[in-house]
N, CA, C and O atoms as a MOPAC input file, in Angstrom:
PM7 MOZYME 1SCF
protein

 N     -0.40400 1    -4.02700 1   -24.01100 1
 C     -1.04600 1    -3.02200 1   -23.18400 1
 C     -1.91700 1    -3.72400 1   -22.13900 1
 O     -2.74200 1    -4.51200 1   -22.60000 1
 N     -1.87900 1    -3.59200 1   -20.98100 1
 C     -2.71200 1    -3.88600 1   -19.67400 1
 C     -3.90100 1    -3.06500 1   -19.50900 1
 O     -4.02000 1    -1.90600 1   -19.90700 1
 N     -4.75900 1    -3.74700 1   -18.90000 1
 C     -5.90300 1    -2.82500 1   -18.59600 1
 C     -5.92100 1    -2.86800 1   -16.82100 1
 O     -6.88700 1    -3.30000 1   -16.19100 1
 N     -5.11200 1    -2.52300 1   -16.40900 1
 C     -5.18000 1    -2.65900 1   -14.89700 1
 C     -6.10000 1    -1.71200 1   -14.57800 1
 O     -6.60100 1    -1.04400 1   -15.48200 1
 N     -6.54900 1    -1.46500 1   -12.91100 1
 C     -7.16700 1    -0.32900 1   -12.73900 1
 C     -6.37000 1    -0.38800 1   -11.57600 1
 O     -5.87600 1    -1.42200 1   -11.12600 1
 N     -6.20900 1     1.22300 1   -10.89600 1
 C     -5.79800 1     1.58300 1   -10.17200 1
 C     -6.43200 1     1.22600 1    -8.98100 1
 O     -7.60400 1     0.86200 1    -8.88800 1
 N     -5.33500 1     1.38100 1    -7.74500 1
 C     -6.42300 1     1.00600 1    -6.44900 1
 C     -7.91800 1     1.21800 1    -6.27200 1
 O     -8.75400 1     0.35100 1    -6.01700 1
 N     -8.14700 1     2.77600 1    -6.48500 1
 C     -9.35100 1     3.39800 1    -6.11700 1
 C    -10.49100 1     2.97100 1    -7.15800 1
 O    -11.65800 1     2.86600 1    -6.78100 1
 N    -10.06500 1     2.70000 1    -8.63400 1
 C    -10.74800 1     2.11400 1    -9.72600 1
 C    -11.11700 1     0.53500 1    -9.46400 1
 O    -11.78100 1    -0.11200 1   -10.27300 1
 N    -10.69200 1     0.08400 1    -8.43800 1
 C    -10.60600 1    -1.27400 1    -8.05800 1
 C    -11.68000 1    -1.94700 1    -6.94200 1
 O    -12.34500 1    -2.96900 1    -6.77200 1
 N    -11.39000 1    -0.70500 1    -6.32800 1
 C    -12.88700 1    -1.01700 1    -5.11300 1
 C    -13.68000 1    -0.07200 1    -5.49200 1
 O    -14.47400 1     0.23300 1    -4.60200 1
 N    -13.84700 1     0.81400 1    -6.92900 1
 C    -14.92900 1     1.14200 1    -7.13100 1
 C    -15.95200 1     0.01300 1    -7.81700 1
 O    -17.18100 1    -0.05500 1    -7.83100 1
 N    -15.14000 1    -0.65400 1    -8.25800 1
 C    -15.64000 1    -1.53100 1    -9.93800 1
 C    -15.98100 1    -2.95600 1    -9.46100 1
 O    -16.51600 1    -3.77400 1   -10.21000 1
 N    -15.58500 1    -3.26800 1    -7.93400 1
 C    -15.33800 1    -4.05100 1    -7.64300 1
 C    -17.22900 1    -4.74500 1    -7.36700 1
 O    -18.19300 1    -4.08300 1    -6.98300 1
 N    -17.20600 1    -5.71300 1    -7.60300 1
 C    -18.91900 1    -6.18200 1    -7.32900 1
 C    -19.20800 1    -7.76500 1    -7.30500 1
 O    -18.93000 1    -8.45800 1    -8.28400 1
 N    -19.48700 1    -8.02600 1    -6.73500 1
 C    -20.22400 1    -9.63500 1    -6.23800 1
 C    -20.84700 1   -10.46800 1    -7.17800 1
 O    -21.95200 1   -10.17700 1    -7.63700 1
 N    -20.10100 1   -11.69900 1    -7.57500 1
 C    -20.73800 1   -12.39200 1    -8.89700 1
 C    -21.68800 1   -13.95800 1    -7.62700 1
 O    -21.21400 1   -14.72400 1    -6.78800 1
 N    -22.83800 1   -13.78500 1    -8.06100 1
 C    -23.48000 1   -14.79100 1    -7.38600 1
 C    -23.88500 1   -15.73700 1    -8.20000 1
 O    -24.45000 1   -16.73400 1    -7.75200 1
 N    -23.64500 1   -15.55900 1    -9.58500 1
 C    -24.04200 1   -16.98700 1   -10.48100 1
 C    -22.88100 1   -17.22100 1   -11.14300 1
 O    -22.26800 1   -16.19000 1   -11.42100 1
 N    -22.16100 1   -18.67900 1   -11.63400 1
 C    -21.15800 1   -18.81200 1   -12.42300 1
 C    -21.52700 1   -20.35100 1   -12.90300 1
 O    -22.07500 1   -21.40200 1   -12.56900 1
 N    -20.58000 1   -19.45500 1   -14.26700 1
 C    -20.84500 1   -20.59600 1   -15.54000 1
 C    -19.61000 1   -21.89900 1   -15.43200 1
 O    -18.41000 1   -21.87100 1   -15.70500 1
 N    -20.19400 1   -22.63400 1   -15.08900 1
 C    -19.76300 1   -23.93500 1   -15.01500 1
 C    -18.89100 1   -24.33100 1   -16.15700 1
 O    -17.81500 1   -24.85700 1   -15.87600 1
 N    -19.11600 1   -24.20200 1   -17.04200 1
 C    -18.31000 1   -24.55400 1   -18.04400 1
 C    -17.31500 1   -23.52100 1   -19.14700 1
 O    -16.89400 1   -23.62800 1   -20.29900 1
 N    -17.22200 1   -22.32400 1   -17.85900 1
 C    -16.40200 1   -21.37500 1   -18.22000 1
 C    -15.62200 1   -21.70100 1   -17.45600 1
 O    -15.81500 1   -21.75200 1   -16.24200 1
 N    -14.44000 1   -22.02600 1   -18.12400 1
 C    -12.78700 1   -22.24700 1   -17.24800 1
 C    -12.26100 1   -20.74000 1   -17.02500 1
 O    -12.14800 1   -19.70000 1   -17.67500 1
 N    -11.90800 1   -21.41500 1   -15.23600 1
 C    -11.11900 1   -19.82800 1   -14.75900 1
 C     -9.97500 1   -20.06900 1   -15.46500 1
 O     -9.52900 1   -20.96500 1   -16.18300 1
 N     -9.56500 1   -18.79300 1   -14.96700 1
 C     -8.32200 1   -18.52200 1   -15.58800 1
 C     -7.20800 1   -18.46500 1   -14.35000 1
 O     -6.93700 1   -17.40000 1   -13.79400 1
 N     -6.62600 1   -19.66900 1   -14.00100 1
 C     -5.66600 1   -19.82700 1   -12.65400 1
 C     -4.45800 1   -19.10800 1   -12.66600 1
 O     -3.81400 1   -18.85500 1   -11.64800 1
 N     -4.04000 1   -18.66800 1   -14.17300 1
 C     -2.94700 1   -17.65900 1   -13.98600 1
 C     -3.30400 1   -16.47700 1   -13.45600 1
 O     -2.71300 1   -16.00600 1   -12.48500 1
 N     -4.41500 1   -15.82300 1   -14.11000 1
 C     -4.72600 1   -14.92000 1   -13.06100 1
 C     -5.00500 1   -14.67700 1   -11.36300 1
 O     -4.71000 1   -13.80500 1   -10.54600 1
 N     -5.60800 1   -15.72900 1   -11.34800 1
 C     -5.99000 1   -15.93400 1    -9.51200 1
 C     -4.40800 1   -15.99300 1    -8.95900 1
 O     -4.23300 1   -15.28900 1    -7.96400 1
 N     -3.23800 1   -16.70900 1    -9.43400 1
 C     -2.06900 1   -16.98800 1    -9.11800 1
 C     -1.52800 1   -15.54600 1    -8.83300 1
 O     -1.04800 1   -15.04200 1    -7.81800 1
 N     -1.82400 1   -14.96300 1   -10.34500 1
 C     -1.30700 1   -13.56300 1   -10.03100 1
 C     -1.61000 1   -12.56500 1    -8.95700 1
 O     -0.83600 1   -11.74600 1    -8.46200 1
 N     -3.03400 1   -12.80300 1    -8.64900 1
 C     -3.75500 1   -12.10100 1    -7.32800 1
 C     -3.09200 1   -12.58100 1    -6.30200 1
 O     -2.08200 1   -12.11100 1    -5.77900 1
 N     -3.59900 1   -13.39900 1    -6.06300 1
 C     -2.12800 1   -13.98900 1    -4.87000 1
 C     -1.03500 1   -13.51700 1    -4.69000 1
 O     -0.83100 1   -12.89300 1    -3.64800 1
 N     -0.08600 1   -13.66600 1    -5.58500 1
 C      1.07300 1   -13.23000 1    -5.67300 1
 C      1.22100 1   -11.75700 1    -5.09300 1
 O      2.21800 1   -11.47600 1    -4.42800 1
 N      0.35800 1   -10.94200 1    -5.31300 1
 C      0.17900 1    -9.52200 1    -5.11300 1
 C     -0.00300 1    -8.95800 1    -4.08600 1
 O      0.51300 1    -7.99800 1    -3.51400 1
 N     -1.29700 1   -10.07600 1    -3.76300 1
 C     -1.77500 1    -9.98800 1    -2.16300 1
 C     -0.35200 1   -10.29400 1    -1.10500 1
 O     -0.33000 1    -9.81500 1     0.02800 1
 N      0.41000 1   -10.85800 1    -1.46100 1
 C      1.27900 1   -11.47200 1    -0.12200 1
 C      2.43200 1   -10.13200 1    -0.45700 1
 O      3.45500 1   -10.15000 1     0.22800 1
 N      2.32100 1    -9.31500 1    -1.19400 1
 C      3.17500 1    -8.52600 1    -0.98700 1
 C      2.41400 1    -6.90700 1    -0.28600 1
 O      2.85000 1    -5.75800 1    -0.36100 1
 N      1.36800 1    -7.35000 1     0.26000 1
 C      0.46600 1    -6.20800 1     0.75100 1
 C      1.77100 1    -6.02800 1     1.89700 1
 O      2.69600 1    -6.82800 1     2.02800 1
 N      1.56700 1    -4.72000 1     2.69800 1
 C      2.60500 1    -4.33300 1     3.80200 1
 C      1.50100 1    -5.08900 1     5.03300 1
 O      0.32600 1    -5.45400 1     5.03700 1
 N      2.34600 1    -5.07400 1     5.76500 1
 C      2.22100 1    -5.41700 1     7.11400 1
 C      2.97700 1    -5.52200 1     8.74200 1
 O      4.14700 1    -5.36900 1     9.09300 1
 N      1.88200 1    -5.80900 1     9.41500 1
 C      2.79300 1    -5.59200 1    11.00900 1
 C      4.57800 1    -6.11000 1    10.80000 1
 O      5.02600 1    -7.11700 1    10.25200 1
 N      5.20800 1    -5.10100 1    11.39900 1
 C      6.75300 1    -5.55100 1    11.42600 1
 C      7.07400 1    -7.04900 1    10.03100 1
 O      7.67800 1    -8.10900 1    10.19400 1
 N      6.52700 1    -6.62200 1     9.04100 1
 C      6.63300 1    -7.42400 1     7.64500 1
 C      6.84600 1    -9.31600 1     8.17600 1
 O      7.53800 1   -10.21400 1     7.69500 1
 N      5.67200 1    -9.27200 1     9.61200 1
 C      5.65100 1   -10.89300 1     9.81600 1
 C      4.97100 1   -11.39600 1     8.64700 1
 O      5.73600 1   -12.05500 1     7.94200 1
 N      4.02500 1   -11.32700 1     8.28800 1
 C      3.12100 1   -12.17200 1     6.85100 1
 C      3.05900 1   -13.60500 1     7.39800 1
 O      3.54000 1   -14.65300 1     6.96800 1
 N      2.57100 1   -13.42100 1     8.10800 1
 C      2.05000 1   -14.63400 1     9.11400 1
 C      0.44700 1   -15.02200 1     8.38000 1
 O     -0.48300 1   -15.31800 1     9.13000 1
 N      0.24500 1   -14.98000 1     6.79300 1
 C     -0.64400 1   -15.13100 1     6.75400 1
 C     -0.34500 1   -16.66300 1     5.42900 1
 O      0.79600 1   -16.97400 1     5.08600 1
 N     -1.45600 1   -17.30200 1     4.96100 1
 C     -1.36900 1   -18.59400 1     3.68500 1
 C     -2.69400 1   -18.38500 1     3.02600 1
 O     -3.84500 1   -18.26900 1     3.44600 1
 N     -2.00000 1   -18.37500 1     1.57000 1
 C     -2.88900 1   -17.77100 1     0.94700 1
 C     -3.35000 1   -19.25300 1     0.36000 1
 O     -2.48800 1   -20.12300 1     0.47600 1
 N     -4.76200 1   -19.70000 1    -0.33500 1
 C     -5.77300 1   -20.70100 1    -0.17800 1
 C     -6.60300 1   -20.72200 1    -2.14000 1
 O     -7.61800 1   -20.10500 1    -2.46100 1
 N     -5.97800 1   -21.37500 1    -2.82400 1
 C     -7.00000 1   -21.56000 1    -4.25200 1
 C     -7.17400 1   -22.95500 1    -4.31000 1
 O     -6.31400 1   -23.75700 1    -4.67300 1
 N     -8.50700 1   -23.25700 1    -3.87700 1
 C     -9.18700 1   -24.24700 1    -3.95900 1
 C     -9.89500 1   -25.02600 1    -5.12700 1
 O    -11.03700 1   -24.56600 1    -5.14200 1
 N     -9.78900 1   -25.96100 1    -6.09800 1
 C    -10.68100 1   -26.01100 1    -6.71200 1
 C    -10.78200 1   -27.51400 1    -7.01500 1
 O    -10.96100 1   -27.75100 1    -8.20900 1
 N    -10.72300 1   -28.37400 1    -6.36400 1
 C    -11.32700 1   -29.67100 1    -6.08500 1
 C    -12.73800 1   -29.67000 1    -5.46900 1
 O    -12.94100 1   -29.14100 1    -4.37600 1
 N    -13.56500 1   -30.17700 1    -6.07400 1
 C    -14.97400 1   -30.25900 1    -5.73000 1
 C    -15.22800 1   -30.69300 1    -4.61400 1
 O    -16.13500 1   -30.21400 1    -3.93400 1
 N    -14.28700 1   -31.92700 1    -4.11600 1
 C    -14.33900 1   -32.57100 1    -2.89900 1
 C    -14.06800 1   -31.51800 1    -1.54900 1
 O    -14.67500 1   -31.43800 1    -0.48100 1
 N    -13.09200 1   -30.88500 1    -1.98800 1
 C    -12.98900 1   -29.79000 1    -0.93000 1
 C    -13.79000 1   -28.82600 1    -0.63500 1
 O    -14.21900 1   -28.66400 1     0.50700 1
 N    -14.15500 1   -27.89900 1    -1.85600 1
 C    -15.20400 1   -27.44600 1    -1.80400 1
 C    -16.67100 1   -27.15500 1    -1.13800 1
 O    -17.16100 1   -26.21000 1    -0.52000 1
 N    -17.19900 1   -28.64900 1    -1.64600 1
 C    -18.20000 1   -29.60700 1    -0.86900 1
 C    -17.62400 1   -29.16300 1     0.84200 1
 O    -18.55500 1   -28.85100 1     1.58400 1
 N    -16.46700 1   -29.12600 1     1.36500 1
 C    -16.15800 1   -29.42100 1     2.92600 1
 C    -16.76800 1   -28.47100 1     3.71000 1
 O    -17.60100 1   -28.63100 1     4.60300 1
 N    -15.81100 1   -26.54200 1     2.89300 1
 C    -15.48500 1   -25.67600 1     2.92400 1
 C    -17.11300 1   -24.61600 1     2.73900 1
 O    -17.34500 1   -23.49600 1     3.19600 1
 N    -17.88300 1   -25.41000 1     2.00500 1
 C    -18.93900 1   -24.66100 1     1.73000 1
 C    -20.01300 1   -24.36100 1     3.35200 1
 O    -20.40400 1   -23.22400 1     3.61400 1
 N    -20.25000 1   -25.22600 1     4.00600 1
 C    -20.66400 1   -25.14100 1     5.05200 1
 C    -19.92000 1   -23.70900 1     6.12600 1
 O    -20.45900 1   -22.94000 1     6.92200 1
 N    -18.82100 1   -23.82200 1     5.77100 1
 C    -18.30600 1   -22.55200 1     6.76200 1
 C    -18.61200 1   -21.31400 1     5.71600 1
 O    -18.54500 1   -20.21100 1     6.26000 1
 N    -18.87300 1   -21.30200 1     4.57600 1
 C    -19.28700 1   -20.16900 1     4.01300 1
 C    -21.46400 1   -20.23900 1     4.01800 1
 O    -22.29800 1   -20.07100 1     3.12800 1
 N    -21.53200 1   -20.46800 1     5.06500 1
 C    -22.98300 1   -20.37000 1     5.40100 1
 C    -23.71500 1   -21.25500 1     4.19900 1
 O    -24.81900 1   -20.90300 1     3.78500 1
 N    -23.19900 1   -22.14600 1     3.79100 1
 C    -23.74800 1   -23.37400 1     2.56600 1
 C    -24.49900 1   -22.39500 1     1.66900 1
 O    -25.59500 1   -22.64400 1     1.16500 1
 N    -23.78500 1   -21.20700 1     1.50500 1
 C    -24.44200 1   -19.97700 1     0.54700 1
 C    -24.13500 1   -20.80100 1    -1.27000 1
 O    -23.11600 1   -21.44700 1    -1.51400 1
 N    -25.15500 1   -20.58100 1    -2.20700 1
 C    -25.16500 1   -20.97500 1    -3.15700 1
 C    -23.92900 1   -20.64300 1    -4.45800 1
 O    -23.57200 1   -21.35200 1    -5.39800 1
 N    -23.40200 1   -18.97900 1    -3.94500 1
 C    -22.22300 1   -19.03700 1    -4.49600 1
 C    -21.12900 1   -20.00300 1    -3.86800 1
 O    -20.32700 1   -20.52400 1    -4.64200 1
 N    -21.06100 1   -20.23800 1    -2.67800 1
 C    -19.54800 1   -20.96500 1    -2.97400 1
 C    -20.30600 1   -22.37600 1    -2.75500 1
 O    -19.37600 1   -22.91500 1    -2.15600 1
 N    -21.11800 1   -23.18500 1    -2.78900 1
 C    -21.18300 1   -24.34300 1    -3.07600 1
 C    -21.52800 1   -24.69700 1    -5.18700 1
 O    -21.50400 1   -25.83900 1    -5.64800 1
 N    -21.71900 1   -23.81200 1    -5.79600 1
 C    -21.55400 1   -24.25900 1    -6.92800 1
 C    -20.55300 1   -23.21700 1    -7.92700 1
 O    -20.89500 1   -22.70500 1    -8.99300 1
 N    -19.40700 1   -23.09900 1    -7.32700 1
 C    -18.36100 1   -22.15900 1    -7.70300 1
 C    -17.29000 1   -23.59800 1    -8.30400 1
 O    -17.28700 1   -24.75400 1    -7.88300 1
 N    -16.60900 1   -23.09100 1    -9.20700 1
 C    -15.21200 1   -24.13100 1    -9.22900 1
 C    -14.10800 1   -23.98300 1    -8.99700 1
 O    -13.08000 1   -24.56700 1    -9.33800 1
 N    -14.42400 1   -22.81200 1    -8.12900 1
 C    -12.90300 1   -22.60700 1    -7.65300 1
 C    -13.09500 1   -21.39100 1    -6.12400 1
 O    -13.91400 1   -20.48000 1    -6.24700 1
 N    -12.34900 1   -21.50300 1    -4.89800 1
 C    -12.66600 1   -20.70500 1    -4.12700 1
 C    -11.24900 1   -20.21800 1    -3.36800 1
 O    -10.26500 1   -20.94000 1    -3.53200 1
 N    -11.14500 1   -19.24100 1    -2.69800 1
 C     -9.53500 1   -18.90900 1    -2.84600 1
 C    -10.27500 1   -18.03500 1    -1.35500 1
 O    -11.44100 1   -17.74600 1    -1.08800 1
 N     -8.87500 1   -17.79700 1    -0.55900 1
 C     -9.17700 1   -17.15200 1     0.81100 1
 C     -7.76500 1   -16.89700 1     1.76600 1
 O     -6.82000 1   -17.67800 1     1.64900 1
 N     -7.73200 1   -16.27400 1     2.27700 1
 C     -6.73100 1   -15.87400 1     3.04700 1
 C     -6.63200 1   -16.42800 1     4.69100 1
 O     -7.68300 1   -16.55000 1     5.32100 1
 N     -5.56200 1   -16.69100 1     5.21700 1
 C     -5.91700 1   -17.72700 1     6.66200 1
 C     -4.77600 1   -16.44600 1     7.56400 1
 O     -4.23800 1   -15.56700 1     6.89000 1
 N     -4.55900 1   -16.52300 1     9.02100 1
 C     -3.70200 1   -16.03200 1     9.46800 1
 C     -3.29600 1   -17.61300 1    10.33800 1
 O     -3.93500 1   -18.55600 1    10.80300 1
 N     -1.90800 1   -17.22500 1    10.21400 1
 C     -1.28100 1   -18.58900 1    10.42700 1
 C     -1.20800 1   -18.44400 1    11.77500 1
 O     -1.22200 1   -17.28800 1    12.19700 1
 N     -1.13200 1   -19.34200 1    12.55900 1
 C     -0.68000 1   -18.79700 1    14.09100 1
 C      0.46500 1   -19.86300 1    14.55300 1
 O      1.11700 1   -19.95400 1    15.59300 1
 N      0.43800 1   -20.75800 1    13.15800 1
 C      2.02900 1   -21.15000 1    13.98700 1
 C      2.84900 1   -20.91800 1    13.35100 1
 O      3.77000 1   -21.72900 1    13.44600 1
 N      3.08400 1   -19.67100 1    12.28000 1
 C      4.30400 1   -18.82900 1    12.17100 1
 C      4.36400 1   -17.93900 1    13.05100 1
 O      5.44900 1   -17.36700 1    13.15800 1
 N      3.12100 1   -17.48200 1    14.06500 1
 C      3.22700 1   -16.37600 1    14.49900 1
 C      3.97600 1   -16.22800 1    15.36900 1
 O      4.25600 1   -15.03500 1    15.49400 1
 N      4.86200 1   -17.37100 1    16.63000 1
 C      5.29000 1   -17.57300 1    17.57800 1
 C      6.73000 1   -17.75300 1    17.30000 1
 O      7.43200 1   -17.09500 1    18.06800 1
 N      7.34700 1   -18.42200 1    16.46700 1
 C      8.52000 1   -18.18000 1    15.54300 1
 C      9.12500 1   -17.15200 1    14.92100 1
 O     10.32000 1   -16.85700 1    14.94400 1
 N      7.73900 1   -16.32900 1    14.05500 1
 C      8.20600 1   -15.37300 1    13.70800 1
 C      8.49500 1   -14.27900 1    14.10100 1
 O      9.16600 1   -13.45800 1    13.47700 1
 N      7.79300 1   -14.07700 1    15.70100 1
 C      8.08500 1   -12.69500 1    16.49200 1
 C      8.99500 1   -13.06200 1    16.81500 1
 O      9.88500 1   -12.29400 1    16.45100 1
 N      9.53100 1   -14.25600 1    17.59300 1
 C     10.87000 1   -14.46800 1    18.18800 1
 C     11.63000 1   -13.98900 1    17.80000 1
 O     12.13200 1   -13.01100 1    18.35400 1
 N     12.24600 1   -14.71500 1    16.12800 1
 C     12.75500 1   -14.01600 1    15.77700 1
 C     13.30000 1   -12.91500 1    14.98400 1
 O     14.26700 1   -12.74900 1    14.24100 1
 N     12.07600 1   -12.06000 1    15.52700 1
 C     11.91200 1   -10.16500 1    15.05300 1
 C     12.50900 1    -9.69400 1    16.27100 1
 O     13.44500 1    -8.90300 1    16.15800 1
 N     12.11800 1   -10.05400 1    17.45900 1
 C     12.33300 1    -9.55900 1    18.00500 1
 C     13.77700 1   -10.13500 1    19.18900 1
 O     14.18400 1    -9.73100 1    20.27800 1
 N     14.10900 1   -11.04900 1    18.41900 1
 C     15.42400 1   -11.36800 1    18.79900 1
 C     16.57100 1   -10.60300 1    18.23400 1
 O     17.47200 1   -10.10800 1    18.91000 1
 N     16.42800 1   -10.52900 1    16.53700 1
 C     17.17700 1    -9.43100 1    15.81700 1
 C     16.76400 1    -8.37200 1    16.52200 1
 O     17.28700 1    -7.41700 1    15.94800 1
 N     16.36000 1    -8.11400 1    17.10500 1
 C     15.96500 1    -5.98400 1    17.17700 1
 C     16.24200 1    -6.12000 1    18.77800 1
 O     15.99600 1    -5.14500 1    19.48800 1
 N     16.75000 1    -7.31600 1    19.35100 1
 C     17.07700 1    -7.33800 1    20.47100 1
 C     16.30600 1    -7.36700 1    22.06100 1
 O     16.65800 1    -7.21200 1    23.23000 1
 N     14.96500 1    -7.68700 1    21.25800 1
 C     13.81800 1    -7.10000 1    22.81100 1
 C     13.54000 1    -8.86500 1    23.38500 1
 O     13.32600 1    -9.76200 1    22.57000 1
 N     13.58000 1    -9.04500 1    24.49800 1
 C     13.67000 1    -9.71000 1    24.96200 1
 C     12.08200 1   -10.29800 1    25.73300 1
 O     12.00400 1   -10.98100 1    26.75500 1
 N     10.71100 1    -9.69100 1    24.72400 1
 C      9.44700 1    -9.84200 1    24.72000 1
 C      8.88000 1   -11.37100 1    25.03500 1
 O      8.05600 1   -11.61400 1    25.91600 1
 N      9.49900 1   -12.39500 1    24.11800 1
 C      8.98700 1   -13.51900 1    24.68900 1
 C      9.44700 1   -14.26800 1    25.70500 1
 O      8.81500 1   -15.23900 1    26.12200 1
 N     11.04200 1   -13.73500 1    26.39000 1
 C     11.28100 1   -14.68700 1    27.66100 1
 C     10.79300 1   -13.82500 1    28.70900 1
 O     11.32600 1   -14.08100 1    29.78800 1
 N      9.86400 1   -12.78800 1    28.74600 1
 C      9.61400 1   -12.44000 1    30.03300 1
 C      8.25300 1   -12.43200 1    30.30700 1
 O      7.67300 1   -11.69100 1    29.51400 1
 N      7.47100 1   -12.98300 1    31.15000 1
 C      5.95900 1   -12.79000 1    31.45200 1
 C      5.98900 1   -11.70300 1    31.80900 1
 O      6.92100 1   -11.20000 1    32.43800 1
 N      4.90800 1   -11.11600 1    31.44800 1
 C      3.99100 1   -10.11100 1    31.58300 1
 C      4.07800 1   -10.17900 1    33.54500 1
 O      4.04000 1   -11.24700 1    34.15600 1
 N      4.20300 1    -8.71700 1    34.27100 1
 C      3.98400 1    -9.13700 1    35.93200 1
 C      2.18700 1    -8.98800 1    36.10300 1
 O      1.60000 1    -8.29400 1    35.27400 1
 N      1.38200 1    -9.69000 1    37.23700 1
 C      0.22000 1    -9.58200 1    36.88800 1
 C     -0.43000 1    -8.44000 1    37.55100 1
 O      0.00300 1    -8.08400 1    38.64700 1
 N     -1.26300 1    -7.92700 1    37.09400 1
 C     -1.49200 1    -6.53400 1    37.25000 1
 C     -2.93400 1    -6.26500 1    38.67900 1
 O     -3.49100 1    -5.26200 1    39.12300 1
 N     -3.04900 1    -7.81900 1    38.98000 1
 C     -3.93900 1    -7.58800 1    40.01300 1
 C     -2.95700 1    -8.19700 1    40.98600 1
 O     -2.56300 1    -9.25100 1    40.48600 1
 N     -2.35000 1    -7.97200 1    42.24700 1
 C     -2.29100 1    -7.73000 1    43.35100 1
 C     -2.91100 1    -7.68600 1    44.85400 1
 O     -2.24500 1    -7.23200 1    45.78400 1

């Protein structure tokens, strides 16, 4: 038996852990599984131009913490996970969307609209 919660049970329940126990091992099958889930979210014309990110080398960490405002949760976390939008699938992958569907969007510039 699962104890899932439903979407709406999910961002109700959902809440911000700012202290963690160091010597409580995550559980990476689960985070794997989140992942997994996440990349099947819907999206624009199903590009998924996005890379999904579970971090848990200290060394990296240490890098990564500074762009999270050197906030005390993610510099003493052991594990940190995040979502990127790729932008060099993005140029490939419209091509070819929009080569199958026949629109001919990336060989034509835009005409310029000042005159």
């Amino acid at each position: 038996m699962t104890n899932e919660k439903t979407v709406s049970e999910a961002i109700q329940y959902r809440r911000s852990v700012r202290i963690f126990d160091q010597k409580k091992p995550l559980d990476t099958s689960l985070v794997k599984k989140c992942i997994e889930q996440a990349s099947l979210a819907p999206n624009s014309s199903n590009m998924q131009l996005w890379e999904f990110y579970h971090i848990t080398s200290k060394d990296m960490i240490a890098k990564i913490a500074p762009f999270c405002f050197n906030q005390n949760a993610a510099k003493n976390s052991t594990a940190i996970s995040g979502v990127c939008c790729s932008k060099r699938f993005m140029e490939t992958t419209c091509q070819s969307k929009f080569s199958f569907y026949g629109f001919g969007f990336w060989k034509k510039q835009p005409e310029s609209r000042t005159k």
